[in-house]
N, C-alpha and C positions, 0 to 999 in steps of 0.2 A: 365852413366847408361841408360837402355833404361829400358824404365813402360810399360806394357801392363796394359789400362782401357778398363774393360769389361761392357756395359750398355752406350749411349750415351745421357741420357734423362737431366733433368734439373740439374743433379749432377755431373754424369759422365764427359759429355764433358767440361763444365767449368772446372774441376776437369785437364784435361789430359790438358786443354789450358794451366791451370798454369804450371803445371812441363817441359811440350813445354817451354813457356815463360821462365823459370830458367834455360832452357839448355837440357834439358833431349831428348833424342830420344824416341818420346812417341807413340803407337801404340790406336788409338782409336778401340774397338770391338764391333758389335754391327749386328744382324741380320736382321737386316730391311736395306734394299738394300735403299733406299729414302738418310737414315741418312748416309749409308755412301759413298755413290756416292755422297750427295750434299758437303760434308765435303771433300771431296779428291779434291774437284773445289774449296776450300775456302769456303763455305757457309756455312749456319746452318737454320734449320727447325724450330726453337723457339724462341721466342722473348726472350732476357735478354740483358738490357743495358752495352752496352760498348762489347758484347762477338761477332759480328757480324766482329767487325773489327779488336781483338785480334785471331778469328780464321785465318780469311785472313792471319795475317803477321803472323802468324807461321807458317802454313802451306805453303805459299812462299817462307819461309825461308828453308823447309822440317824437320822442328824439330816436325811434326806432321802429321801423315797420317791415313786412316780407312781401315780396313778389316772384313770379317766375320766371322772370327775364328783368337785366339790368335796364337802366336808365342812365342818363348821362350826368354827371358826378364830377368830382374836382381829385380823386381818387378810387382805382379800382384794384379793391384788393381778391387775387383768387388761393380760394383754401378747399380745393374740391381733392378727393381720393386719388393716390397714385399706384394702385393696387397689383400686386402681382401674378403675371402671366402664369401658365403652366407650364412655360419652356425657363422659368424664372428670373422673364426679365419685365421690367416697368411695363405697364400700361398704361399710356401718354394720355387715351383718350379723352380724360375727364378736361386734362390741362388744355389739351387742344380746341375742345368743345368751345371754353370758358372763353379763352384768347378771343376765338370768336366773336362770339356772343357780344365783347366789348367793342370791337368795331367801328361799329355803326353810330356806337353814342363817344369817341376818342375826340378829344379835340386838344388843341392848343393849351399846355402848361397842365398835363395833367400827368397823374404818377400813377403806372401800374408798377405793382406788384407779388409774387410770388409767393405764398408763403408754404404752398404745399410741400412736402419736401420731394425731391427727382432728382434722377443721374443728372452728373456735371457736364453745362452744354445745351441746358433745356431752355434756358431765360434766354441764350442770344442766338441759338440752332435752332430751335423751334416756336416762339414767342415774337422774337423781335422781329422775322419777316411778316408772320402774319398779321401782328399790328400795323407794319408798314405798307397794308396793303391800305390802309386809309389813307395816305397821302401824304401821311406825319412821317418827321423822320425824328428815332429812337435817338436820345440824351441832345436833340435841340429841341426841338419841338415835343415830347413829349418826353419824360421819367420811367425810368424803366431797371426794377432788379429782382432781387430774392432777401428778406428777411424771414429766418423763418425762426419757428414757436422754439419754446427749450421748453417745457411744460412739462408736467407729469398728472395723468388724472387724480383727481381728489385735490388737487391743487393747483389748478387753474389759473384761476383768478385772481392769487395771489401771487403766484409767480410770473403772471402776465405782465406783472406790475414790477415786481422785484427784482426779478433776474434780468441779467446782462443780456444784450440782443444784441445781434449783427445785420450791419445795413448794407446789400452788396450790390452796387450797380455799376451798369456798362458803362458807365465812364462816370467819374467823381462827382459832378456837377448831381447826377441821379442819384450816387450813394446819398448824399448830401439831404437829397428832398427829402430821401426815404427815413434817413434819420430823425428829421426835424420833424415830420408826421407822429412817427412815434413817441415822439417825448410828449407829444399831449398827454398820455398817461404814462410810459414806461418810466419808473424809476431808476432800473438799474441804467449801468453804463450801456451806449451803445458804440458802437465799434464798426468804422466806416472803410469799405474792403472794397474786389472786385467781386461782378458776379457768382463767379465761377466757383471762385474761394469760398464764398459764401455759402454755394452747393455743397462745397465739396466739405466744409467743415461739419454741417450738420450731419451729413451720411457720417464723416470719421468719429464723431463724438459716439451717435449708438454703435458706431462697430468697435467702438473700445469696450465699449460695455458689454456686447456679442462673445468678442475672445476672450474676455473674463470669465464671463458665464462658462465660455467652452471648457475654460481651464480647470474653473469650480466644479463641473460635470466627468470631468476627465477624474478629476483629485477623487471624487466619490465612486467611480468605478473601482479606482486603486486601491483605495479604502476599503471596498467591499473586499477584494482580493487579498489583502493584507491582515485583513481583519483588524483594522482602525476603524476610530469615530470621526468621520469629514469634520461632521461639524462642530468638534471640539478642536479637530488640526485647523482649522480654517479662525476660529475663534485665536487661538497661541497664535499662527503665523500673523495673524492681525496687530499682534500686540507690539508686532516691527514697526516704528514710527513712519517707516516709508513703503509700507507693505497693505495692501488693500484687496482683498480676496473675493470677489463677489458667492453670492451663493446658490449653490445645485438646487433641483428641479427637474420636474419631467418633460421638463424642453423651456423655451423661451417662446412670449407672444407679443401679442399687442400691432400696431400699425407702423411701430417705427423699430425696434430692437429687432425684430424676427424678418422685417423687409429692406431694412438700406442698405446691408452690406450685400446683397444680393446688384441694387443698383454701382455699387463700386465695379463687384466684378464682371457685371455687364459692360461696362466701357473697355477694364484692363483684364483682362480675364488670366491672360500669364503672370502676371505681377500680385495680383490680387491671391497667390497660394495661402497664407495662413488666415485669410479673412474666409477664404471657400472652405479651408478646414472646418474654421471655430463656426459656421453657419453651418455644413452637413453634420457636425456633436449633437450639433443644439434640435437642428430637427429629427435626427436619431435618438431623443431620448423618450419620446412616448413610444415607442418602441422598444427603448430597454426596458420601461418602464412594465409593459405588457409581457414581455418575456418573464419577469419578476414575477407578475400576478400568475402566468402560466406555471409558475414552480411551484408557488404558493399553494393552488390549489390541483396543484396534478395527479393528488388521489381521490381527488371528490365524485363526486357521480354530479354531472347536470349542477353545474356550478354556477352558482348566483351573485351577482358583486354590485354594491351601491357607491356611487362616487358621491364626495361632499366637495363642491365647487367645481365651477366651468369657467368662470370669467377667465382673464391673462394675468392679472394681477389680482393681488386682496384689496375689497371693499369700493371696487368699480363694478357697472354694470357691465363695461366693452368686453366684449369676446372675440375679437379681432384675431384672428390666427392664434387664438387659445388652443395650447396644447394639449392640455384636458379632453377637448372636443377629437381633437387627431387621438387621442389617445383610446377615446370612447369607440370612433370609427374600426380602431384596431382589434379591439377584442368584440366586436360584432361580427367584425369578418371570420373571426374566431370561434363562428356561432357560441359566447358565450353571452350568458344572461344580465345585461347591465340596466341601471335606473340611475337617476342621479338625483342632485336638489343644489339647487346655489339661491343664496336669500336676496341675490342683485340681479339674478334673471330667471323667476322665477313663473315669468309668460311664454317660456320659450314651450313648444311642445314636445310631450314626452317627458316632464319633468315633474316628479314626486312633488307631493303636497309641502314636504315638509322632512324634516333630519329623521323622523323616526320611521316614517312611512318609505324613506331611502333605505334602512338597513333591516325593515323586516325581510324573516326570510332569507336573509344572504348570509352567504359564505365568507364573502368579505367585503370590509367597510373601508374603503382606500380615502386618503387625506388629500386631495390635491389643490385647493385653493387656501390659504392660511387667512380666509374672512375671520375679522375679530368676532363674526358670529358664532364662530368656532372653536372660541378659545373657552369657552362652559360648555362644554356637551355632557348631558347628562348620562355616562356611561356605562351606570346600572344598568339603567333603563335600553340602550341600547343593545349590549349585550343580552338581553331579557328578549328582546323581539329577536334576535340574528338568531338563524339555524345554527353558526359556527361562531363563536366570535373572535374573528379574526382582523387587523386592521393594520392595513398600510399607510405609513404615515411620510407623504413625499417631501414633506415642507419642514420636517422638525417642531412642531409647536405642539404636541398633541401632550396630554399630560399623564406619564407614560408612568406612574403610581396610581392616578386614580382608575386607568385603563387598565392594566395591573391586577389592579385589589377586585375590580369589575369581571375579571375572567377570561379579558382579552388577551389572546397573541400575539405580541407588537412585532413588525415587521417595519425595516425602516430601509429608505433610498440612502447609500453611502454610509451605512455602517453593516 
């Protein structure tokens, strides 16, 4: 079989390395000249463990190449961006684009795909007419649904393999195709639904995880009021066999936790009240977070602050609605003094050489990405360059004896 994957970003390409890897003649798509001229030489533009060196030997092998427009294929899989508007709802347009695009090369007995994740409604309201402007008509003559990724960065590629998938199309005959595709490498189970459901579980999986967080951010506020340790109460209430407490932070990021429940409540927007809750918490917390530092240092004269991480998570490059960065925005507008350093994105501009060139100078050293490159910080030495040494520590990992003995002021989110 040859795949055309349309979208080369943290889904796409992993995605087309596996079906490379299982054999398949895979065409990667993708309009950004960068991604795919570095992919035609072997390379890749993103950090993910292990895919640096599975692109190489596939592509050596030639069971993987890039181009800027599809060709005609025996499957077309799209995983292009479903990004959010400013009025915050979906932006269809990449999905639309894509549908497009495949057209012209649709023929008899072929299987498209979904895997971007989008409000419930997109694979057979906006996908299936358009395809059917070829001639073809959707689950006879041609396969049509939504599987989409369960992934998490740093882990990829193993769970590409491992974890359970769902295969949702407009009529069973399509689940069916979509399934059997994937089993060329997918290990885990996969699980044969309708479209729709298929959309609609993916958005509900991160929004469980969304009003977790909202609850874990909520618990650290009360904490702070109470004068408790979150993260010791969150630790005990854990130790309930059927009790699972996720953990506070100064907001929630990335491409899928900080944006689907957003696409839920754009379809049901009455219905959808405690998912609009636990989404306005979660993006009000680089804001409480900023209020926090505004206390911090509201006796200082010309107050100077270095952030240690920007990504959304620890030990990825993605900054994807990194709330670090909302957070950055906020106390700029605050004309105060900020720099930052993250050792996963550290070509972004405006960004310190390095942890100690972050905290010369400043007033305060605030934690907000838990990189395990941050779990040795040499904290003499930091407090030795700070004007003050003062440090906020958002994530809990900071090691708050040897900071301590070092001369700092630990200040902590939810205690």
């Amino acid at each position: 079989m040859k795949i055309c994957v349309i979208g080369l970003g943290y889904i796409g390409l992993p995605t087309a390395a596996m079906f490379a890897r299982a054999g398949m003649d895979v065409l990667g798509v993708d309009r950004n000249k960068v991604i795919t001229d570095a992919l035609n030489e072997g390379r890749i533009v993103i950090e993910e463990d292990g895919l640096a060196e599975l692109i190489q030997s596939v592509v050596t092998d030639g069971k993987l190449r890039a181009a800027g427009q599809p060709e005609e294929a025996s499957a077309f899989i799209i995983a292009v961006p479903t990004p959010l508007g400013k009025n915050k709802q979906a932006n269809m347009s990449y999905v639309e684009s894509a549908t497009r695009s495949v057209v012209p090369h649709l023929r008899s007995g072929n299987i498209v795909i979904l895997e971007s994740t989008s409000p419930v409604g997109t694979v057979d309201e906006l996908m299936k007419p358009i395809l059917e402007e070829s001639g073809l008509q959707a689950g006879i003559d041609f396969f049509l649904g939504h599987s989409p990724e369960r992934v998490i960065p740093g882990s990829i590629l193993r769970e590409l393999v491992c974890n359970d998938r769902i295969a949702g199309g407009i009529n069973e005959v399509s689940a069916k195709k979509i399934a059997d595709l994937y089993r060329t490498f997918v290990k885990g189970e996969i699980y044969e639904t309708d479209a729709r459901t298929a959309e609609l579980c993916k958005l509900s999986e991160n929004t469980y995880r969304d009003v977790n967080i909202a609850f874990a951010n909520e618990l650290a506020k009360i904490c702070e009021n109470q004068g408790i340790d979150v993260w010791n109460l969150i630790r005990l209430c854990n130790k309930h066999p059927r009790v699972n407490i996720h953990q506070p932070g100064p907001g929630v990021g990335g491409h899928c936790i900080a944006v689907d429940p957003w696409f839920i409540i754009e379809k049901s927007p009455l219905e959808a009240r405690i998912i609009r809750l636990s989404r306005e918490t979660n993006d009000g917390m680089p804001s409480y977070v900023a209020d926090k530092i505004s206390a911090i240092l509201k006796d200082v004269k010309d107050p100077a602050i270095g952030i240690l991480g920007i990504t959304y998570k620890p030990d990825v490059d993605d900054v994807r609605e990194s709330p670090v960065l909302t957070l950055i925005d906020l106390l700029r507008q605050r004309e105060l003094d900020v720099t930052y350093f993250d050792p996963h994105a550290k070509d972004r501009p405006g960004s310190a050489r390095d942890v100690i060139e972050t905290a010369r100078n400043r007033d305060l050293l605030v934690l907000g990405v838990n990189h395990q490159a941050f779990q040795s910080l040499d904290y003499q030495e930091l407090a030795g360059v700070m004007r003050s040494p003062n440090l906020l520590d958002t994530r809990n990992c900071v090691d708050a004896k040897a900071a301590a003995r070092a001369g700092f002021t630990l200040y902590y989110l939810g205690k």
